[in-house]
VOBA-855540 format. One record per residue (C-alpha): residue in one letter; y negated, x, z. Coordinates in steps of 0.02 Angstrom, whole numbers, padded with zeros to 5 digits, always signed. Each point is the difference from the previous one (the first is absolute). Example, Ala and Ser with C-alpha at 12.3 -4.5 7.8 and 13.67 -1.06 7.14 Angstrom:
VOBA-855540
a+00225+00615+00390;s-00172+00069-00033;
end
This chain:
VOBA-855540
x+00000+00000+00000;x-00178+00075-00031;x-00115-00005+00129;x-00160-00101-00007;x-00101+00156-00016;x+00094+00074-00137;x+00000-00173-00087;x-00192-00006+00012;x-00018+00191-00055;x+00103-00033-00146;x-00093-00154-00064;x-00182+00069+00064;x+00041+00135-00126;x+00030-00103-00139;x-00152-00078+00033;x-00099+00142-00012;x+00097+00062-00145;x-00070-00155-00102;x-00165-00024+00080;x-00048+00197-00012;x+00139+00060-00119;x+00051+00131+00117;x+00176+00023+00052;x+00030+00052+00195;x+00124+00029+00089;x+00037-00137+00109;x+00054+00102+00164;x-00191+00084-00020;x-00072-00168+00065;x-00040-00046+00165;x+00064-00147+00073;x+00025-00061+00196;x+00023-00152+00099;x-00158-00100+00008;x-00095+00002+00148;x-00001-00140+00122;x-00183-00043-00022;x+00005-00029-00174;x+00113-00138-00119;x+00127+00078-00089;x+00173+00082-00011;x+00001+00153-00048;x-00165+00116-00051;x-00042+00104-00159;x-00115+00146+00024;x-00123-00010-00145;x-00113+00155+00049;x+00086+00131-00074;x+00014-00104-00179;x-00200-00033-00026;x-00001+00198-00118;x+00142-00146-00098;x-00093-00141+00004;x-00181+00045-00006;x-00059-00116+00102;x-00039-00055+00165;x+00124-00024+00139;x+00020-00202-00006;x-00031+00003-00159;x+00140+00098-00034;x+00110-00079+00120;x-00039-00189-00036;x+00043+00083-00197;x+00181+00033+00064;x+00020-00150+00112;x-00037-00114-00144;x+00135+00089-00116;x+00128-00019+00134;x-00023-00175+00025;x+00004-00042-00173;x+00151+00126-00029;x+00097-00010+00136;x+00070-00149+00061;x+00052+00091+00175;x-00188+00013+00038;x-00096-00146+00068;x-00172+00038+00019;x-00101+00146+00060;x-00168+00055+00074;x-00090+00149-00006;x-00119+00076+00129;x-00105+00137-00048;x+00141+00144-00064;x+00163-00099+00057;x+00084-00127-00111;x+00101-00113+00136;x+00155-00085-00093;x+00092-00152+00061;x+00172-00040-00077;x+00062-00141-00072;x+00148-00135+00070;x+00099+00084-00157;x-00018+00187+00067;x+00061-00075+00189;x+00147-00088-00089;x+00054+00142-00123;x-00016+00148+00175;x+00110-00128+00098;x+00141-00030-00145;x-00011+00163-00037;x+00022+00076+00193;x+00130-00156+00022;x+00101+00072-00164;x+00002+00175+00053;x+00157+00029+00145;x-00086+00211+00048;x-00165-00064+00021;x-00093+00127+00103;x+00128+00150-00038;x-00116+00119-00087;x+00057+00104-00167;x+00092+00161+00040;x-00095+00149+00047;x+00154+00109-00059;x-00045+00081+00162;x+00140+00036+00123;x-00077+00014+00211;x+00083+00032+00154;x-00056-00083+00164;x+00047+00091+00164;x-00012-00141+00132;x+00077-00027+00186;x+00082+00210+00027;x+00027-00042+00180;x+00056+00108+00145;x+00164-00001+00050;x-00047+00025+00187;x-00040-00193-00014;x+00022-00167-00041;x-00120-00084-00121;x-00150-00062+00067;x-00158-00108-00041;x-00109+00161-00085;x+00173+00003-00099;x+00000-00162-00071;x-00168+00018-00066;x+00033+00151-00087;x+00162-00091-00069;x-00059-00147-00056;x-00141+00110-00069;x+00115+00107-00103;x+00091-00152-00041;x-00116-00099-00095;x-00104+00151-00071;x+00152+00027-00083;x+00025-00174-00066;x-00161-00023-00060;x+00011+00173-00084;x+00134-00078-00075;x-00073-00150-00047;x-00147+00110-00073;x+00138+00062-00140;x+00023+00168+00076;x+00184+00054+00045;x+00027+00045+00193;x+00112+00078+00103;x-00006-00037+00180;x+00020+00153+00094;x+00021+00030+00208;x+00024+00162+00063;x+00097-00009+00201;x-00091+00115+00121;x+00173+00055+00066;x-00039+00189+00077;x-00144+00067+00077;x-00048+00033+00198;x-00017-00196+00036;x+00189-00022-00064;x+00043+00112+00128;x-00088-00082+00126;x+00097-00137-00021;x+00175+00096-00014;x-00044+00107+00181;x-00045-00182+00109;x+00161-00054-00081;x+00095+00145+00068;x-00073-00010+00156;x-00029-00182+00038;x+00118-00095-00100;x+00149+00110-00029;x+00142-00103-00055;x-00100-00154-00031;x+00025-00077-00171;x-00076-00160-00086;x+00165-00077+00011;x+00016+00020+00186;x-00190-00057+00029;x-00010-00124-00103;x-00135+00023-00098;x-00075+00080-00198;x+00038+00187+00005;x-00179+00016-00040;x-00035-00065+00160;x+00103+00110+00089;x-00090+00154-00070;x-00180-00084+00012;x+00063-00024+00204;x+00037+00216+00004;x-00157+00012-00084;x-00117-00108+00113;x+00124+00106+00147;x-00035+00188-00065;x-00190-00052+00015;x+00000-00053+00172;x+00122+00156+00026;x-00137+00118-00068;x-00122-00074+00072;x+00059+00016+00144;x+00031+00185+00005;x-00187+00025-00070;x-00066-00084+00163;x+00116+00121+00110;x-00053+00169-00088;x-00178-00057+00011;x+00028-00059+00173;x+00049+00180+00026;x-00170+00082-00073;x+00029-00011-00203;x-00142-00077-00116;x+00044-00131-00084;x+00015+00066-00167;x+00126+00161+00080;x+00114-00143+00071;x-00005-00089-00143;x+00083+00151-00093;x+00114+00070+00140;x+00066-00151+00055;x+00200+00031-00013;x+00027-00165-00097;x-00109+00029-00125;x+00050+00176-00008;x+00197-00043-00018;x-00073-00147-00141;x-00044+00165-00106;x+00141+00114+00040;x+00108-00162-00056;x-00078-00008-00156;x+00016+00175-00042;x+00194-00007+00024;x-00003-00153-00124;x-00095+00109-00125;x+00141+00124+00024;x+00137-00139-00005;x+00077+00022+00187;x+00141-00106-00033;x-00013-00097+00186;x-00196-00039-00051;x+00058-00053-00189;x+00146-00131+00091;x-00114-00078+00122;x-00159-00013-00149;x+00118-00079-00114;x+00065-00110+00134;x-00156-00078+00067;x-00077-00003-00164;x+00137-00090-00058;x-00033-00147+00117;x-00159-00010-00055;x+00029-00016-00168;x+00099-00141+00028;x-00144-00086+00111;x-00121+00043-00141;x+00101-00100-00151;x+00011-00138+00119;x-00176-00006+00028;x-00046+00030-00188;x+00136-00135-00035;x-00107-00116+00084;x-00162+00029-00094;x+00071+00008-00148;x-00039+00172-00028;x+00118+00121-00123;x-00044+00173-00075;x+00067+00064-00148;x-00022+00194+00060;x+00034+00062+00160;x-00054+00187+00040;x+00045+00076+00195;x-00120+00136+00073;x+00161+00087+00030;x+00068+00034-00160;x-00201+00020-00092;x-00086+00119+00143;x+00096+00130-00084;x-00064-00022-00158;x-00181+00012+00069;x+00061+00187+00077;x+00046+00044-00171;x-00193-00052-00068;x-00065+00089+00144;x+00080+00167-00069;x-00070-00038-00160;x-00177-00026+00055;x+00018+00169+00096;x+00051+00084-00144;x-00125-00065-00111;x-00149+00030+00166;x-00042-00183+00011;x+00096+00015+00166;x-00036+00149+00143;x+00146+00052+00130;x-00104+00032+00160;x+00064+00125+00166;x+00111-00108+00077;x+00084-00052-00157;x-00082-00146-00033;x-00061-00074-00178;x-00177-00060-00037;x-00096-00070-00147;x-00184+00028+00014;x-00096-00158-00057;x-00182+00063+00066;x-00055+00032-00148;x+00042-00191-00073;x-00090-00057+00150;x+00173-00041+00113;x+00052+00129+00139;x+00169+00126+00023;x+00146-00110-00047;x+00164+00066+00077;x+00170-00024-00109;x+00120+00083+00110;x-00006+00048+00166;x+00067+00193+00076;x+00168-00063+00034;x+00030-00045-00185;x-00004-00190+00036;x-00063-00117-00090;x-00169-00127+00026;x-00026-00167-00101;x-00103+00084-00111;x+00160+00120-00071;x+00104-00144-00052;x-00138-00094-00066;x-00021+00149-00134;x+00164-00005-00030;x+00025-00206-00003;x-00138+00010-00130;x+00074+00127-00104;x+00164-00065-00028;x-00060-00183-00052;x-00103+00030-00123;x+00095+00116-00088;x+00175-00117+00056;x-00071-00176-00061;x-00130+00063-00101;x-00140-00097+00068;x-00177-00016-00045;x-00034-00055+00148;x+00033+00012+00200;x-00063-00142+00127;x+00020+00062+00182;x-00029-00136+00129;x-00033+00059+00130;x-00119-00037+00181;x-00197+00072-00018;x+00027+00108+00116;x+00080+00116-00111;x-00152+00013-00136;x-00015+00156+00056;x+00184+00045-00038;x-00003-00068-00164;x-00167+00085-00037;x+00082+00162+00040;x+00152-00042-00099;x-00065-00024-00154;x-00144+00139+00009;x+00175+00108+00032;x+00089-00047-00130;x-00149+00014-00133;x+00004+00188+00067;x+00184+00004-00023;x-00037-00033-00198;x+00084-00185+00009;x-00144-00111-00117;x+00091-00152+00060;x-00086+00020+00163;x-00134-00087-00071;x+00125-00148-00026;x+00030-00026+00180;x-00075-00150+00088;x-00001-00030+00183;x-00014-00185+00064;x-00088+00056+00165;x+00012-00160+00107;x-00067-00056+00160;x+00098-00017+00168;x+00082-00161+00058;x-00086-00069+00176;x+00041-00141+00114;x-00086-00104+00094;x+00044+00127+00160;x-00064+00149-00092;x+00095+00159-00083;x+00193+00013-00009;x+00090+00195+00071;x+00167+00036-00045;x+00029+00136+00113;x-00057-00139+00150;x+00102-00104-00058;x-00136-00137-00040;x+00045-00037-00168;x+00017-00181-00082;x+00166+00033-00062;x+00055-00038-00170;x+00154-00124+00032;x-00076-00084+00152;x-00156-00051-00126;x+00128-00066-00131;x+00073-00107+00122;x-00156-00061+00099;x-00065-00070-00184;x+00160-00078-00010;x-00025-00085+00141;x-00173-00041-00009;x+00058-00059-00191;x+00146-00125+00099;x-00134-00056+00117;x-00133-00049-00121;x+00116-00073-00134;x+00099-00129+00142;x-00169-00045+00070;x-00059-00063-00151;x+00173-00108-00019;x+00016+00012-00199;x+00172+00087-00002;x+00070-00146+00097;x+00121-00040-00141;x+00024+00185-00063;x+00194+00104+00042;x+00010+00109+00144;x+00051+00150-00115;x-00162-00033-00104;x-00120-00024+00124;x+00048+00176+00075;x-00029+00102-00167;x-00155-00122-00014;x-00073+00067+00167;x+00043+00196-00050;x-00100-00028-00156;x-00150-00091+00068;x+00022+00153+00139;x-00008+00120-00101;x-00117-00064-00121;x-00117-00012+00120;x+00027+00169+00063;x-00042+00084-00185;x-00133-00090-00019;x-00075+00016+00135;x+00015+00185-00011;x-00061+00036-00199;x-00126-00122-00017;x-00114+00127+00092;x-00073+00126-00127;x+00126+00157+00068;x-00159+00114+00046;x-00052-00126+00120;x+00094+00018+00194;x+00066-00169+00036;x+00022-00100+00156;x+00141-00079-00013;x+00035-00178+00093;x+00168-00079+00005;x-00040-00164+00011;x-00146-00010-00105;x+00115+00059-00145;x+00099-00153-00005;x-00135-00131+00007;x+00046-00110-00144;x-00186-00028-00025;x-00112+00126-00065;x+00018+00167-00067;x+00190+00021+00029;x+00141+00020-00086;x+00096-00160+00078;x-00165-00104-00091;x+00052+00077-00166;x+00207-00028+00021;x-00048-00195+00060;x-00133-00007-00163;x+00145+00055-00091;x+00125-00113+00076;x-00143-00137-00022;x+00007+00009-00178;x+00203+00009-00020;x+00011-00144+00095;x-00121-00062-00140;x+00089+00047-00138;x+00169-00073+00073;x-00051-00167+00002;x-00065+00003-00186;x+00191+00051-00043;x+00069-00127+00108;x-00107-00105-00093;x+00049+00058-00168;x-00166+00078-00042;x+00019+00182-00136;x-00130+00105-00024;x-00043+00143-00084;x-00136+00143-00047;x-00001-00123-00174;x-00054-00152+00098;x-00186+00078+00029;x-00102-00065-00142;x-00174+00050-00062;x-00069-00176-00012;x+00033+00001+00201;x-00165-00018+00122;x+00056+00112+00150;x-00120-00031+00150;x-00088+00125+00095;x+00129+00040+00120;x+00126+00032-00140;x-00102+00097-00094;x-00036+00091+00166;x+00195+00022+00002;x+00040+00076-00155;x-00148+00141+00028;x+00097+00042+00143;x+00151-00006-00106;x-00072+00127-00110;x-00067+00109+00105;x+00167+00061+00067;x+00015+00153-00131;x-00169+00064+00043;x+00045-00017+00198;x+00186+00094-00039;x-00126+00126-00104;x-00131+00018+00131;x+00129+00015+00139;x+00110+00147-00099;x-00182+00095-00014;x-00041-00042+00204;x+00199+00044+00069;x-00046-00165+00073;x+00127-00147+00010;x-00160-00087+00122;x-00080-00043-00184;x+00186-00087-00041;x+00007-00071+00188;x-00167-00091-00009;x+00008-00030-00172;x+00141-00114+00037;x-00071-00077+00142;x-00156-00062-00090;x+00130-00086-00123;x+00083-00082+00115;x-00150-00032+00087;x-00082-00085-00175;x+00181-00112-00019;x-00027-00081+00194;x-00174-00044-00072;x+00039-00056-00162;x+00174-00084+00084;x-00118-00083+00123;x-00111-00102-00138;x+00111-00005-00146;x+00163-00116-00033;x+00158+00060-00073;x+00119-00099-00016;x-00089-00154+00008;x-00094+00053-00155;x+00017-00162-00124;x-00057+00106-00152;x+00183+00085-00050;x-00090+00151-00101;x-00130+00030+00140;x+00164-00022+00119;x+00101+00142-00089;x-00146+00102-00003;x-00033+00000+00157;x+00172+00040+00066;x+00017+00135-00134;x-00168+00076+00098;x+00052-00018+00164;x+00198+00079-00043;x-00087+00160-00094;x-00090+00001+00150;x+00132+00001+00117;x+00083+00149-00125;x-00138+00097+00032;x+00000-00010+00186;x+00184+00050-00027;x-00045+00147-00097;x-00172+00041+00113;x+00117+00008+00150;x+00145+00095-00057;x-00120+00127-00008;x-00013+00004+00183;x+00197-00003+00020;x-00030-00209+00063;x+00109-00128-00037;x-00071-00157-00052;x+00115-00149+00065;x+00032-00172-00100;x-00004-00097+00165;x-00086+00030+00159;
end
């Protein structure tokens, strides 16, 4: 379908081709949305054609109004103030965009880009369970990628599992000490749990000791460092890096539980990845790029064996890559991650998701890797979001304050339950259905909740106001949905086809439904302007102001009980391409939209 400002730049240029006998190009001319103070549609720029015309600004507009309206039967009427030629479309144009939207089954998938992205999303610690911050960043990297999709580009969706490092070890030491022996089986509960619990443990542990040795005459900073946890945290992680075989058993062990936690949670969100990297394995590859930028000087090997890159110069500070003992710092396998995928999947492009406060990080990577001689660096995007707040304030891991993950899942279930038997329209509905029902409207409301804030913005995030079926939410867009199925299963039970076919030019739409199929057609442009953003917030609210216009329009307008059969038809084949496009709007967001609520 072309897009009402293509369709006027096409015909504005044949109208200047036989009023001036000059051929332009049409994409050279400038056309917007009218503004709301003035009549019309859509607006034609006439400034930049009066060297054409050679004439005055009206002059020359009212010159190309008057040729459209006598041309083109898809143009009403038009007015022109001062340089800016305001065009109204005709009942025709409204009718052909609406059978032509109705006709088309992709509507809103853009062309392919022929360009192939990764998106890095959720790369949790396994020292954890999933949390709140977590399910931002996955649903983030979830619908980035579908609407990267849905902008024609071809994505992978990549995670890499933060499964070594000092904080595994943490986790692994508490275990050994304060929960030898104990298993998820034997407590009861998700293996990630179990490790989250030594994690929460090793902290208060550490802790602990800090307060002695300062207790004892040590600054704070000194007991921080010789605390004998903490200490025996980096001894433990040296004997990974040399594979002690008791270290390797126990590491594969606990990590194994919380792999299993992990799926279950992702399970749940609907969340799958179609790569999936481990620090452990790609932290080696980063060593090997460290060599290489020695070699080449873009790296310098300091006293104590350390590794540095120098970014003063560029305006950054000392970088480290590797530390004296020959370990490894996010940084290392970072280089190395990078590396390998683009020259693995041959991307043109990377999309790391990944919290704001690692724009520093990413700054550094990139600046690195441009030094490294890698021109793809310049290909690398990080989403830099905001933190997730509650209503009590910041969330800390390590205190064990978290929101977690599976606990949230469930609480929207319940909330979902709650508000759906309250309002006593599933009365009638299977026990079996009404449970996935609840899960959906759950989770719905969870996602949307989540990406309809633009992802640089930190978010406060409310439970309760999430499921409202009123407002902003995505429970009002599954019941606007369900609304109109309901809709469109009566007109079968009462025998009623329809089609894209059944929407004729000689049809009056009214305001509202002319309203509606605007909306209609602006779904391309909101798919395009949300690809350019990395913001599924311009798909969230996009889809809320539809459904918003149909509860309107719904409110004043009959259906069903619409004498006129052709104005009937038409109407129900506007309001089903309109529930297709919520369908398609949401999917983007990872929401199911139900058929009954």
């Amino acid at each position: 379908m072309m897009s009402p400002e293509l369709f006027i730049q096409n015909k504005a240029a044949e109208a200047i081709a036989a009023l001036y006998s000059v051929q332009m190009e049409p994409a050279s001319l400038q056309v917007s949305v009218t503004r709301k103070e003035f009549e019309g549609d859509y607006t034609l720029v006439v400034f930049p054609l009066l060297k054409i015309s050679k004439s005055a600004p009206e002059a020359t507009g009212n010159a190309i109004g008057e040729y459209l309206v006598a041309n083109v039967p898809e143009i009403a009427r038009f007015n022109c103030v001062k340089g800016f030629l305001n065009l109204l479309f005709s009942d025709v144009f409204w009718n052909e965009s609406l059978r032509a939207i109705a006709a088309d089954d992709n509507f809103g998938q853009l062309p392919s880009t022929g360009r192939r992205v990764m998106v890095e999303f959720s790369s949790p610690n396994t020292n954890k369970p999933l949390h709140l911050g977590h399910i931002r960043n996955n649903l983030l990297g979830d619908s980035v990628s579908r609407l990267l999709k849905a902008g024609g580009n071809e994505v992978i969706k990549s995670t890499i599992v933060n499964d070594r490092g000092v904080h595994i070890c943490k986790s692994m030491l508490a275990w050994q000490k304060f929960f030898d022996g104990k298993t998820p089986q034997s407590e009861g509960i998700k293996g990630d749990h179990l490790v989250g619990d030594c994690y929460v443990a090793f902290d208060k542990w550490y802790k602990g000791e800090v307060k002695e040795l300062m207790e004892k005459g040590m600054s704070e900073e000194e007991a921080k460092k010789e605390a004998p946890s903490i200490k025996a945290a980096h001894d433990m992680l040296v004997a990974w890096e040399k594979e002690d075989p008791a270290v390797r058993e126990l590491w594969k062990k606990m990590n194994g539980w919380v792999y299993e936690g992990f799926d279950q949670t992702y399970d749940a969100l609907g969340i799958t990845f179609d790569v999936v990297d481990h620090e452990s394995e790609t932290y080696i590859l980063g060593k090997e790029l460290v060599q290489k930028g020695l070699e080449s000087g873009v790296f310098e090997r300091e006293a104590d064996g350390s590794v540095w890159c120098d970014l003063t110069a560029d305006g950054l500070d000392r970088k480290l890559v590797l530390r004296g003992d020959g370990t490894s710092v996010y940084i290392t396998q970072d280089l190395g991650t990078a590396e390998r995928r683009f020259a693995n999947y041959n991307l043109d492009s990377h999309v790391y998701v990944v919290g704001n406060e690692q724009d520093y990080h990413f700054q550094v990577l990139k600046l690195i890797l441009k030094k490294l001689g890698f021109d793809w660096a310049d290909q690398i995007y990080h989403l830099s979001y905001g933190m997730v707040e509650l209503p009590e304030g910041k969330m800390k891991s390590r205190e064990g304050t978290v929101v977690d993950a599976d606990d949230l899942i469930e609480a929207m279930y319940q909330e979902a339950k709650k508000t759906s038997e309250e309002s006593g329209k599933l009365a009638d509905m299977p026990e079996d259905e009404k449970e996935k029902l609840y899960h959906i409207i759950g989770l719905g409301a969870l996602k949307y909740f989540i990406v309809k804030v633009d992802p640089k913005k930190t978010m406060l995030f409310n439970p309760k106001e999430s499921i409202d079926f009123n407002g902003n939410t995505g429970p009002f867009i599954q019941y606007t949905h369900a609304r109109i199925c309901s809709i469109l299963r009566k007109a079968a039970e009462q025998g009623i086809a329809f089609g894209a076919d059944d929407v004729l030019n000689t049809l009056e739409p009214s305001a509202k439904e002319v309203r509606l199929v605007k909306l209609l057609g602006l779904f391309p442009d909101k798919i395009g302007e949300a690809v350019a953003a990395l913001s599924p917030a311009v798909v969230a609210n996009y889809a809320y102001e539809l459904a918003k216009e149909f509860n309107q329009y719904y409110h004043d307008t009959q259906i069903l009980k619409e004498p006129d059969e052709t104005l009937l038809k038409f109407r129900l084949v506007l309001i089903a391409t309109l529930a297709r496009t919520l369908r398609s709007a949401m999917a983007v967001l990872g929401i199911q939209l139900p058929e009954r609520m």
